[in-house]
C-alpha positions in Angstrom: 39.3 12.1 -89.0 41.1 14.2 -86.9 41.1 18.6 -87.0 42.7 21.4 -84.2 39.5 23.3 -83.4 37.8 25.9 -80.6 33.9 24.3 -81.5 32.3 23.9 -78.3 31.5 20.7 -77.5 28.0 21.6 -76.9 27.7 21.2 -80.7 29.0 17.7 -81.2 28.1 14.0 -81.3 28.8 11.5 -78.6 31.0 10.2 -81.0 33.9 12.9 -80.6 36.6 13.0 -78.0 38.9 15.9 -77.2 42.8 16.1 -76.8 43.6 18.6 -74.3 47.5 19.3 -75.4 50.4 19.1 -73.2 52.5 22.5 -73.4 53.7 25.5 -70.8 52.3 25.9 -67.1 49.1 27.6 -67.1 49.2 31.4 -66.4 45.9 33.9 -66.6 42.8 34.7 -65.0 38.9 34.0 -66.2 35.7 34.5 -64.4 33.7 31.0 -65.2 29.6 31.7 -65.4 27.2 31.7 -63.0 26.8 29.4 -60.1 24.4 26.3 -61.0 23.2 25.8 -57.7 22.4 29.3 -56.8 20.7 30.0 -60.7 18.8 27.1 -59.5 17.7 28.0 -56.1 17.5 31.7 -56.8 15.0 30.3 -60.1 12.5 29.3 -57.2 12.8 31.7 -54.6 11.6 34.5 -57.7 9.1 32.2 -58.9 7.3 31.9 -55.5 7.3 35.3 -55.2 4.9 38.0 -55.5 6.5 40.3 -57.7 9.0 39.9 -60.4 12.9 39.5 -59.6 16.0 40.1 -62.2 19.0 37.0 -61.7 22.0 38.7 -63.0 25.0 36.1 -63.9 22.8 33.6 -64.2 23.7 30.2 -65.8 23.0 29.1 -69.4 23.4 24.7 -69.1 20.8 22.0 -69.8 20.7 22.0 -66.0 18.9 25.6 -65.3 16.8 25.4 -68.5 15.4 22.0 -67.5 14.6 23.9 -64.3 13.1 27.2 -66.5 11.2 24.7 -68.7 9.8 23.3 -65.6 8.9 26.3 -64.0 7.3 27.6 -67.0 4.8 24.3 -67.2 3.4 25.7 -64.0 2.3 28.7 -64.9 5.8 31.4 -64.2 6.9 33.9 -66.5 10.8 33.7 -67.3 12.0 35.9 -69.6 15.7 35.6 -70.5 17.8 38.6 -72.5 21.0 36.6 -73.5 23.0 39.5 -74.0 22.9 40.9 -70.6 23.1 38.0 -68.7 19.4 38.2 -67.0 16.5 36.1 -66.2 13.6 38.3 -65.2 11.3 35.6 -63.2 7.1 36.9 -62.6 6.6 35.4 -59.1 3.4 33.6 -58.8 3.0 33.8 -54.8 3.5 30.6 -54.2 0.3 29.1 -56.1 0.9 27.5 -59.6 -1.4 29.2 -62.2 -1.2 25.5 -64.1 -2.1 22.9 -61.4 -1.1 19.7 -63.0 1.5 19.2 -65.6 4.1 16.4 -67.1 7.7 17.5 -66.3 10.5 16.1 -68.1 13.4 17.2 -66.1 16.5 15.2 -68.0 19.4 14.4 -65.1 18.7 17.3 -63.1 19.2 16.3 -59.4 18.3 20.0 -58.1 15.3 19.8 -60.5 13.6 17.1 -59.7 13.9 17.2 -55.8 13.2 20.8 -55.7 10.5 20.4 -57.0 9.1 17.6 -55.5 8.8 19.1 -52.4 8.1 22.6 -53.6 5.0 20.9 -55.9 3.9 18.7 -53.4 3.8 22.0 -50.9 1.8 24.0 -53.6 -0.5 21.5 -54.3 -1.8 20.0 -57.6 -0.9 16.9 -59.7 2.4 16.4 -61.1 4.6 13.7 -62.5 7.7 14.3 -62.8 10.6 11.9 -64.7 13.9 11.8 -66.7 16.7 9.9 -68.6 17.0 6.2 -67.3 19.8 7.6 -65.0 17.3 9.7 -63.1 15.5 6.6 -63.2 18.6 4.8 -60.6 19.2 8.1 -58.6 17.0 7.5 -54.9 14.3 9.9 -54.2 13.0 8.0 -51.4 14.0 9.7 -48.3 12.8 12.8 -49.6 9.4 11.3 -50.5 9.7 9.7 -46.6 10.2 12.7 -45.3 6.8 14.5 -47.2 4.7 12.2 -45.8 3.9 13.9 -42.0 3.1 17.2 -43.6 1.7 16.1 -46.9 -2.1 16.4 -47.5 -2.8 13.8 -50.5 0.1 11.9 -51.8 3.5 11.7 -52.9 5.1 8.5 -54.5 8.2 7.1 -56.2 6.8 5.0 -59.7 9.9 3.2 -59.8 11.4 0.1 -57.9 13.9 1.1 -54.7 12.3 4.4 -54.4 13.7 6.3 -57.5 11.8 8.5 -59.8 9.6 8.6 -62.1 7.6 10.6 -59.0 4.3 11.4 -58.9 2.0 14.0 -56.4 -1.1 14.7 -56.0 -1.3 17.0 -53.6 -3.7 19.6 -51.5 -0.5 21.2 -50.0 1.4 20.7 -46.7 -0.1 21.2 -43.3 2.1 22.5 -40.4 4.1 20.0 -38.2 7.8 18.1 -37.6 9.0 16.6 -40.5 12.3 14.5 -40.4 14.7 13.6 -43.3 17.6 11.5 -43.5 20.8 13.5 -44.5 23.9 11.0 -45.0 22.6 10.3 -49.4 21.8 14.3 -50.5 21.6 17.6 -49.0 19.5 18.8 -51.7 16.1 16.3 -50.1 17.0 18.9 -46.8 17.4 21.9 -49.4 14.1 21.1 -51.4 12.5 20.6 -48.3 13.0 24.1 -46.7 12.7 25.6 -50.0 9.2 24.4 -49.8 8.4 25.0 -46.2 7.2 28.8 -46.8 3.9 27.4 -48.7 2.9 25.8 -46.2 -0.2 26.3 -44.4 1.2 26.6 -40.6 4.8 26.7 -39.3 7.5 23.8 -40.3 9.9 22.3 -38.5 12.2 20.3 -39.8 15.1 17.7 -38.4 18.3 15.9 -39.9 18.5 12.4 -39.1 21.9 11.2 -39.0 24.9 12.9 -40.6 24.5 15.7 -43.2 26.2 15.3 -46.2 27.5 18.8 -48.1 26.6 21.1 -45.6 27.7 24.4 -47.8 24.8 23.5 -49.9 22.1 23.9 -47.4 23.6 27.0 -45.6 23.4 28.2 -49.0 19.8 27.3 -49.7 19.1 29.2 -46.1 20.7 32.2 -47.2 19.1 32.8 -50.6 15.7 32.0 -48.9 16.8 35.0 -46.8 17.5 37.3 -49.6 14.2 36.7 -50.7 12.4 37.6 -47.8 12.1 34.3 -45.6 14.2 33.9 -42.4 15.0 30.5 -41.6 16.3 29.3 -37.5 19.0 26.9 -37.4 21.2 26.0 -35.7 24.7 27.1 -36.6 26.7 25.2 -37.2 25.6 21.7 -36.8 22.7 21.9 -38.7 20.2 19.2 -37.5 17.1 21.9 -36.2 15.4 24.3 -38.7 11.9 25.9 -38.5 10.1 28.3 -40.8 7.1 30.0 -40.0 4.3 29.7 -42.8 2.5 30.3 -44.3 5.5 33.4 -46.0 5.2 35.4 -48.6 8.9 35.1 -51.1 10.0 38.6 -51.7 11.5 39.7 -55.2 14.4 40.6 -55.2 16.9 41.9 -57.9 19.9 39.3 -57.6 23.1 38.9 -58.5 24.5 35.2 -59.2 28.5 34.2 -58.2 30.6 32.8 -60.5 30.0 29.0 -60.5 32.9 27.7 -57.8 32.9 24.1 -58.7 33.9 24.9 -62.2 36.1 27.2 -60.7 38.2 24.1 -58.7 39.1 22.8 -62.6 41.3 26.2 -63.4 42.4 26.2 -60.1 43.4 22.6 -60.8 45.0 23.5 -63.8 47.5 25.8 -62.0 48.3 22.9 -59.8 49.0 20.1 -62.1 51.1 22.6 -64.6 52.9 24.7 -61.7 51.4 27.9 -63.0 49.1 30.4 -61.7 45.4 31.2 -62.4 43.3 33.6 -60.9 39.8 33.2 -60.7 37.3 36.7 -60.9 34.4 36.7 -59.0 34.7 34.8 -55.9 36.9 34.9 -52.4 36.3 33.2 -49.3 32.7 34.4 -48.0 31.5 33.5 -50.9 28.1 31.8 -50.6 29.4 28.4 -52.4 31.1 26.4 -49.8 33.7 24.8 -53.5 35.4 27.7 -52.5 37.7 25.9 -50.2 38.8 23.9 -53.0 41.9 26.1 -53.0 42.8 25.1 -49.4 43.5 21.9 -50.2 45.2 22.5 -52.9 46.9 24.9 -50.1 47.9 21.3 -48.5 49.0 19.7 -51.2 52.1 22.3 -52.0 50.3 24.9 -53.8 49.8 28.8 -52.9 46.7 30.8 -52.6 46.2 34.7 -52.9 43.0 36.4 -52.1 42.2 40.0 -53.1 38.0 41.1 -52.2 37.0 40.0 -55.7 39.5 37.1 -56.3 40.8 34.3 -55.9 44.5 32.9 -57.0 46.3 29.8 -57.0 49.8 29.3 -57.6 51.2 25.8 -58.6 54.2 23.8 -56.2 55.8 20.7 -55.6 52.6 18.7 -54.9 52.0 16.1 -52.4 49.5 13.5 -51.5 47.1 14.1 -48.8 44.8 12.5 -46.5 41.4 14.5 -46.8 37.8 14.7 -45.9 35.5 15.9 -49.0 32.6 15.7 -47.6 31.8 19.6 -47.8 33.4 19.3 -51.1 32.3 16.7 -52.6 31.3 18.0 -56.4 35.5 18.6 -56.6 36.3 15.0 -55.6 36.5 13.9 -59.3 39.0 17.6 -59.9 41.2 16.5 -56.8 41.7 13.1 -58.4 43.4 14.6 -61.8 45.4 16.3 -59.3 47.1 14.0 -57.2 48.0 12.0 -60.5 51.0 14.1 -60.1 51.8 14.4 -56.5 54.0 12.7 -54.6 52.9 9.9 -52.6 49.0 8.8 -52.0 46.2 10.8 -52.0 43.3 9.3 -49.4 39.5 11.1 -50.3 37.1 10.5 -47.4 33.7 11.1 -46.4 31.9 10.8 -49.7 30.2 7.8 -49.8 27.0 10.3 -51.3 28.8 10.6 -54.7 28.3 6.7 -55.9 24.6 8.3 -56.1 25.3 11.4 -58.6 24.9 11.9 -62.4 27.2 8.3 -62.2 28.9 6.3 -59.8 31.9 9.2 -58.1 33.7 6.3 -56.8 33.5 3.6 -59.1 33.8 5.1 -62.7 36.3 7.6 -61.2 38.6 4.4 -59.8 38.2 2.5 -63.1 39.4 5.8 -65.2 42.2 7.1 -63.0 43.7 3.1 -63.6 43.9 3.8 -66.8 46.6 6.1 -66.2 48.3 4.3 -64.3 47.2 5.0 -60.8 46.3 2.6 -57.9 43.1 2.9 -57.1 41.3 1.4 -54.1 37.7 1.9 -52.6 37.0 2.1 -49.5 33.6 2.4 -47.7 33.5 6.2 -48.1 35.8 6.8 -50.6 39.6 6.7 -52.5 42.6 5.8 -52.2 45.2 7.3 -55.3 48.4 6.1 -55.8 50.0 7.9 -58.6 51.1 6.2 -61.3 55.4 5.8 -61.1 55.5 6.8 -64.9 52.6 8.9 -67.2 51.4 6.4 -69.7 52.5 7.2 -73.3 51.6 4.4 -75.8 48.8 4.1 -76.3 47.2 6.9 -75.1 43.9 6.0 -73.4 40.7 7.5 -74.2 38.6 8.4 -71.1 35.0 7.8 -70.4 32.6 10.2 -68.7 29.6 8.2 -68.4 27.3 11.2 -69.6 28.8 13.1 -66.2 29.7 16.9 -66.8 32.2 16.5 -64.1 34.3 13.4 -65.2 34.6 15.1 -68.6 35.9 18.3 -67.1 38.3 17.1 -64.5 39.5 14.2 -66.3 40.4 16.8 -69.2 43.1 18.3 -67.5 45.1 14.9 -67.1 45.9 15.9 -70.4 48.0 19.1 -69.6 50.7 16.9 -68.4 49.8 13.6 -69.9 49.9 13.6 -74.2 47.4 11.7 -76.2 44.5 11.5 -73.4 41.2 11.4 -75.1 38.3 12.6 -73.5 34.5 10.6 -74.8 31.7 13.1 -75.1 32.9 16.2 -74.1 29.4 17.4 -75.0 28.3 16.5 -71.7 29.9 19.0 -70.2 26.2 21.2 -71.5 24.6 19.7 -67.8 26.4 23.0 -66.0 29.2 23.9 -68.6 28.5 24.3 -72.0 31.7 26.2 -72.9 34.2 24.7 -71.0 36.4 23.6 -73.6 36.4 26.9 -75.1 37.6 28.4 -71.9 40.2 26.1 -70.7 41.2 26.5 -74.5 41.5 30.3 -73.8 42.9 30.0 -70.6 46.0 27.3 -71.3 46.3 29.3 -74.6 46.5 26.3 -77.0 43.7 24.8 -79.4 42.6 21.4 -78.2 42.3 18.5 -81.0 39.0 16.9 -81.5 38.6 13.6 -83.1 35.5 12.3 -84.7 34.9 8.8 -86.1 
């Protein structure tokens, strides 16, 4: 059965797939929600508090109410008024009022390694576990890295240091603690997010390279907000200390527009030679995604900038040669892009993303082929040929493997390409939940969903 319709995907069974339909370049301007990764961080920073804080913009997706749900097993009061937008988060000081709990935390990667580290620094007994994805994702650098600080224990249930992850803990003493940086910035992120709690000061070092370095300036600079200096050094960041134990401020706060979701209606200006303006965010933003629009800057496109904005207008594209390591959550946008640019696209530097909601490399590869394109792996990344000719018959259906991102920039392949199918768009809920209503806004067409 097939029917044109705006229902957000959020509402339908694994079993649909979406057409996105080919038509006009894309002109218009939207202001996507809240930023997951600051809802996230800005969630704990309240809740460790002593006071009560009010996140405006914040983020509706399975994501920050995994995190909300979590946060509420341990004792803090979040109140959420739909309408306006707000969380209001009762601060707890940095002592859980429930000391041992069961957390379910779904395929949240911010969830559970937050909050491994911030648990473990709080003390009490926790176990916290997902979906059988979760299950595959590695924890154990981050459980590593607890271990010189950690009074009582921290451990990984399942086989190659992977969650299921369970603590029971007294809290963390002072000291050095050193974490490897080259699989996830958010083990460094989780880690100073915990570091106030503890008992005496925390230093803490990066071994190797660190992957996604907007991420953790980020983390240092909502810590800041709410009342906790962190030292680093700018801009290499290997060297941080804390002193602890410090008190979390509250702080009334206002979220950015999410900038990774952002990259996909920047995208769509690109692939369709139109021009979208995105509300909310310019360069100093706090999300590093914002330089998404820089390379799109290389490969042909224009970029205007006003203080609350930010605009791309679509060109001639080109393939380019590219490290995405301080952007990796757009990898899997840039790839729908350079399916229609001239010449090979080469992504480096994110040899990180096989270890995300699915493998970035791998799955991406396999679906971009059936378009057409050339794909090759290398050790740290891509290599895109486009495809001479845009398949037409028949028109392949996508797979997202249960990954919000594949689903959203694997969606606007079908701007230029007709008949692309998209499986379980629903799983754009993770940070997205109304995606396909917006692009559908935005382009100014209905999609076509198809259900078996």
């Amino acid at each position: 059965m097939n029917r044109a319709s705006s229902a957000n995907p959020a509402d339908s069974s694994p079993a649909t797939t979406v057409e996105v339909i080919p038509g006009e370049a894309v002109h218009g301007a939207i202001r996507p929600p809240g930023s997951k990764s600051l809802t996230n961080r800005a969630l704990l920073c309240a809740a460790m508090a002593e006071g009560t804080s009010v996140l405006s913009g914040r983020l509706e997706s399975e994501d920050t109410e995994v995190m909300i749900r979590s946060l509420r097993h341990i004792g803090v009061e979040v109140d959420s008024d739909a309408a306006a937008g707000t969380l209001q988060v009762g601060g707890i000081a940095g002592k859980p009022l429930v000391p041992a709990a069961d957390l379910y935390v779904a395929n949240s990667g911010t969830t559970i390694r937050f909050l491994t580290a911030l648990l473990s620094a709080a003390g009490g007994r926790y176990r916290l576990h997902g979906v059988e994805r979760m299950h595959q994702r590695p924890i154990g650098d981050l459980i590593d890295a607890l271990q010189p600080v950690l009074e009582g224990t921290a451990v990984a249930e399942s086989s190659g240091g992977c969650p299921p992850v369970a603590i029971d803990s007294l809290g963390w003493r002072g000291g050095a603690i050193e974490v490897a940086g080259s699989v996830s910035s958010q083990y460094l992120s989780g880690l100073l997010l915990a570091a106030p709690l503890a008992h005496d000061p925390i230093t803490i070092e990066v071994a190797g390279e660190l992957v996604s370095k907007p991420y953790v300036t980020m983390t240092c600079r909502l810590m800041e907000d709410f009342g906790v200096p962190v030292a680093r050094d700018e801009p290499t960041l290997r060297q941080f200390g804390i002193e602890a134990p410090s008190a979390y401020q509250p702080n009334d706060y206002t979220i950015e527009p999410d900038a990774s979701a952002a990259s996909y209606f920047w995208a769509s200006a690109a692939i369709t030679g139109g021009k979208v303006t995105v509300e909310g965010l310019h360069r100093q933003a706090l999300q590093g995604d914002v330089g998404f629009v820089d390379v799109l800057a290389r490969m042909g496109c224009q970029v205007e900038e006003t203080d609350d904005s930010l605009t791309v207008i679509g060109g001639p594209l080109r393939g380019i040669d590219f490290d995405m390591n301080r952007l990796s959550d757009t990898v899997q946008t840039l790839a729908a892009v350079a399916l229609f640019a001239e010449g090979p696209t080469t992504v480096r530097g994110v040899a990180h993303n096989r270890f995300k909601e699915t493998d970035r490399i791998a799955d991406l590869a396999c679906e971009l082929r059936k378009l057409g394109a050339t794909v090759t792996e290398t050790t740290d990344g891509l290599v895109i040929e486009p495809p001479a000719t845009l398949p037409s018959d028949p028109p392949p259906v996508l797979e997202t493997y249960d990954d919000h991102r594949m689903a959203m920039s694997l969606a606007l392949t079908g701007l230029r390409i007709p008949g692309v199918r998209i499986a379980n768009p629903a799983c754009t809920a993770k940070t997205y939940p109304n995606y396909f209503r917006d692009l559908e806004e935005l382009i100014g067409r209905p999609h076509r969903w198809h259900s078996a």
